[in-house]
TORTIBA-709204 format. One record per residue (C-alpha): residue in three letters; x, y, z. Coordinates in steps of 0.2 Angstrom, whole numbers, padded with zeros to 4 digits, always signed. Layout:
BEGIN
ALAXYZ
...
//
This chain:
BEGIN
UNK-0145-0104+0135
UNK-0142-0124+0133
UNK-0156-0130+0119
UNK-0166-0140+0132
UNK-0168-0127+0143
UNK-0173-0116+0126
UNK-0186-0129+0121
UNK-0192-0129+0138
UNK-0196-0111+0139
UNK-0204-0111+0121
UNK-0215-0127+0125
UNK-0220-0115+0142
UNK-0225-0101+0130
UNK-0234-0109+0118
UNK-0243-0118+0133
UNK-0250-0102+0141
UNK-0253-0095+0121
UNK-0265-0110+0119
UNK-0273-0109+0135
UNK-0276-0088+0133
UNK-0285-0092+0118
UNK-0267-0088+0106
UNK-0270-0069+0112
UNK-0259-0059+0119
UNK-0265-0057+0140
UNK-0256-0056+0154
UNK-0253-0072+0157
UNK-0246-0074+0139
UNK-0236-0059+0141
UNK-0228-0064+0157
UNK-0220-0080+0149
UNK-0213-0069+0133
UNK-0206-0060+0148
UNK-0200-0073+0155
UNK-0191-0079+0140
UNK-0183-0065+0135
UNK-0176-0063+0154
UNK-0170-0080+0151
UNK-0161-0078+0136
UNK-0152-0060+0140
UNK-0147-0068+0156
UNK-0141-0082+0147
UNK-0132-0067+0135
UNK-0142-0076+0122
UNK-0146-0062+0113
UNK-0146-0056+0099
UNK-0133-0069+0091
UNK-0143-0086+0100
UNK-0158-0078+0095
UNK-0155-0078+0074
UNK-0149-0096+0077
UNK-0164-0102+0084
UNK-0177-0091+0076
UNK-0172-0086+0058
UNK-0185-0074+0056
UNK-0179-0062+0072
UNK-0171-0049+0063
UNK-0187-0045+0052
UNK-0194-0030+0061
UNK-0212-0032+0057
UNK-0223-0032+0071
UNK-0244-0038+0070
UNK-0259-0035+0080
UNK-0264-0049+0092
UNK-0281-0053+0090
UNK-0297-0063+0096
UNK-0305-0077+0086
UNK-0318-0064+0080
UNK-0302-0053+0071
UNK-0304-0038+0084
UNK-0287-0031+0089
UNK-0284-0035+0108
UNK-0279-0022+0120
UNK-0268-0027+0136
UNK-0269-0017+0152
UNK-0259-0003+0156
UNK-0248-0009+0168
UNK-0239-0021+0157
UNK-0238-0008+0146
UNK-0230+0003+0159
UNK-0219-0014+0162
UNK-0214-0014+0143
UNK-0207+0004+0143
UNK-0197-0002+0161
UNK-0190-0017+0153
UNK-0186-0012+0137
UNK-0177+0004+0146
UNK-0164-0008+0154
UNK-0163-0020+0139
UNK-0166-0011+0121
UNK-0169-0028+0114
UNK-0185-0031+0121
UNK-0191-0019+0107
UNK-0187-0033+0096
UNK-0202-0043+0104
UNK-0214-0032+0108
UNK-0218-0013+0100
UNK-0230-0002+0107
UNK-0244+0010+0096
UNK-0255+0022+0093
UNK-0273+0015+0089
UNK-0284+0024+0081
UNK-0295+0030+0097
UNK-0278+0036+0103
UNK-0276+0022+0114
UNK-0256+0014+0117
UNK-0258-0005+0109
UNK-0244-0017+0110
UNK-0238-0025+0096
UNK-0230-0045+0094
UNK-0216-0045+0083
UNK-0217-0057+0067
UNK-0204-0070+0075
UNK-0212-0070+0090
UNK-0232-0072+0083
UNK-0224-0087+0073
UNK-0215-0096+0087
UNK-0228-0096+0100
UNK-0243-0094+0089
UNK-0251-0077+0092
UNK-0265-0075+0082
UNK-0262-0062+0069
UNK-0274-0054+0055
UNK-0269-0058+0037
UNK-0278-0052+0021
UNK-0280-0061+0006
UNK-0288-0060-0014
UNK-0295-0073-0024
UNK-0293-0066-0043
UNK-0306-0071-0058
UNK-0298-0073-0076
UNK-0301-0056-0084
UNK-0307-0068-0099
UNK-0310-0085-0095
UNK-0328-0088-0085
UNK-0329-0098-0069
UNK-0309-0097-0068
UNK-0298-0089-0056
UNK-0280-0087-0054
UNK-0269-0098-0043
UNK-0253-0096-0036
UNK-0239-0108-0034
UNK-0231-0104-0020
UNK-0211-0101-0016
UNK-0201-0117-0015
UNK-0190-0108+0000
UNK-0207-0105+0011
UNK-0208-0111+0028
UNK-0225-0115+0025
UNK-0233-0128+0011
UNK-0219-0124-0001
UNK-0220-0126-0021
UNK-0241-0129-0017
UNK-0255-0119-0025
UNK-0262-0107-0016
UNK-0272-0090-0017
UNK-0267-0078-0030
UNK-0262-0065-0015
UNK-0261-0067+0003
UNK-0249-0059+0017
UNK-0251-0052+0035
UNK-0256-0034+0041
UNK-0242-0026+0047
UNK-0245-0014+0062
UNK-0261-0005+0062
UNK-0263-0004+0043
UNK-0278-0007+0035
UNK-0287-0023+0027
UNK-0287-0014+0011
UNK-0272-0004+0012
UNK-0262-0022+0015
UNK-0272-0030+0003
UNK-0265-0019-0011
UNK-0246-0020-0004
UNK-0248-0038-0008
UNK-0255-0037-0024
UNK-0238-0025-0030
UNK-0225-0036-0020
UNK-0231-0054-0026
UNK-0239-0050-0044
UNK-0234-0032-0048
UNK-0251-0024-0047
UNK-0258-0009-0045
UNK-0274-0007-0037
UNK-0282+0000-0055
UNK-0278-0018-0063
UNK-0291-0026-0051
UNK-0309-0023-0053
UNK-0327-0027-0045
UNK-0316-0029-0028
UNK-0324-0035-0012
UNK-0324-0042+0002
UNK-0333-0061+0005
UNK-0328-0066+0021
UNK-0316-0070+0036
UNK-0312-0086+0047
UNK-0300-0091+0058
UNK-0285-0102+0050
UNK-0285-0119+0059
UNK-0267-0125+0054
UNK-0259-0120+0073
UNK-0269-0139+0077
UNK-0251-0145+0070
UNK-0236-0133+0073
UNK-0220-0135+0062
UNK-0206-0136+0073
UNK-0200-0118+0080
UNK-0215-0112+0069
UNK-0234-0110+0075
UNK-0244-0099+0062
UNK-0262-0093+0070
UNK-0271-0081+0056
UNK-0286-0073+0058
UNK-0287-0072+0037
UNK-0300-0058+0030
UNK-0303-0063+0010
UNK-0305-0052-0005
UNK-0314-0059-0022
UNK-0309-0047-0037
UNK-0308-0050-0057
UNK-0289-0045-0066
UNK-0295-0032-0080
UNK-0288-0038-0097
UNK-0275-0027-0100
UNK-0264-0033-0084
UNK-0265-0051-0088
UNK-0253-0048-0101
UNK-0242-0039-0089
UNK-0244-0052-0073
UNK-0228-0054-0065
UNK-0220-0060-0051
UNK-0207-0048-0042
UNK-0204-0058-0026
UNK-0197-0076-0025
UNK-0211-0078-0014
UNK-0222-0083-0030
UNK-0216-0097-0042
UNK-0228-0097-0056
UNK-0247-0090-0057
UNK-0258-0103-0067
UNK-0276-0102-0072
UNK-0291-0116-0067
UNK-0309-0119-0069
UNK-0316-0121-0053
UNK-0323-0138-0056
UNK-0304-0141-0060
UNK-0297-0133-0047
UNK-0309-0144-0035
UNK-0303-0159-0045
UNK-0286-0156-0040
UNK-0289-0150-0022
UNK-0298-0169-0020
UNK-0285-0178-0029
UNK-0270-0171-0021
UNK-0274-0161-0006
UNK-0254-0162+0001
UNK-0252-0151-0016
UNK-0265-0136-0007
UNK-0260-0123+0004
UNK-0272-0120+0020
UNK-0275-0103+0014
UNK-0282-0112-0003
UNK-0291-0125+0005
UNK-0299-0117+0018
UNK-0306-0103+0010
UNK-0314-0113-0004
UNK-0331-0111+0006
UNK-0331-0096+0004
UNK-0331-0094-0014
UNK-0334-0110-0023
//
């Protein structure tokens, strides 16, 4: 497919995502559709695909979701046109990957690429950490320098999306092992203090549109572990330590320097 005609299709997309509220409907499903028609037609796939969307071979599909965070079913006949579809073409299951939920019902899931480029809204879970010792501090992360997103900034201690139908908490505590090493008995007095919808998608990055729905965790790192804090994934640079008053401080000074999930959740704990 020539680039224009790519850029076209993608601007359609996110076009109908915007108007649809960035859910999955069936107005929004029927221009993924129609882009993926375009593209295998165009014998685009799967090679024109990794070109123009690095993250396509990442097999990780979310949950589209309204602006209250509940899970949105579609109606059954584009599920029915899914199976059809993906019947002649196997790598529509690249896009799109139908469920079990948990009243049995079939829910159809956007991949991770796909969420991203168009701006599905997507659930994410993340945890603000107190300083086992130090009062009124918490931990902060500097993010990865090779991120898509606000790269080398502070940011939450832990954040990442909810794959498939897991769990708030059970996600919750596969980011804590994959970005700090944690286990779920290094964090104590863990609860949850809030949700609220992430407002970055007002200014896409180009071929990247990130629409959270962000749930946040506030817990305190028990004294043993801080010792022990490390960070397996290149995903994390560094973890430092602030007062809030500092932290604030910095967040006024240099706000370029703050990642949304940072800045946007300070309201809820500050």
């Amino acid at each position: 497919m020539p680039l224009a005609r790519w850029e076209e299709e993608v601007a359609a997309l996110r076009s109908a995502v915007q108007a649809g509220d960035y859910q999955l409907d069936a107005a929004t499903y029927d221009r993924a559709r129609a882009l993926f028609c375009h593209t295998a037609a165009a014998d685009a796939l799967p090679d024109g695909m990794r070109r123009a969307v690095p993250e396509y071979d990442q097999e990780e599909f979310f949950r589209s979701v309204d602006a209250a965070g509940q899970a949105v079913l579609i109606p059954a006949e584009l599920l029915q046109d899914y199976d059809a579809l993906v019947a002649r073409h196997a790598a529509y299951a690249l896009w799109f990957r139908p469920v079990q939920g948990a009243g049995g019902e079939r829910v159809l899931l956007v991949a991770r690429w796909l969420c991203h480029l168009a701006g599905f809204r997507h659930p994410t879970v993340e945890l603000l950490l107190d300083h086992p010792l130090l009062a009124d501090h918490v931990l902060v992360q500097v993010r990865g320098v090779d991120k898509a997103e606000a790269p080398a900034c502070f940011d939450l201690p832990v954040a990442g999306h909810v794959a498939g139908m897991s769990t708030l908490k059970a996600s919750l505590m596969r980011e804590c092992e994959e970005e700090l090493g944690l286990e779920h008995d290094q964090i104590s007095d863990l609860r949850r203090i809030g949700s609220y919808e992430d407002h970055a998608h007002l200014e896409p990055l180009p071929g990247f549109w990130n629409v959270e729905y962000r749930t946040l965790y506030r817990g305190r790192l028990v004294e043993e572990a801080w010792l022990r804090l490390c960070s397996p994934s290149d995903e994390v640079a560094g973890i430092a330590a602030f007062s809030l008053a500092r932290l604030r401080e910095l967040m006024l000074r240099f706000p370029d320097r703050v990642a949304s999930a940072l800045g946007d959740s300070w309201p809820l704990f500050a």
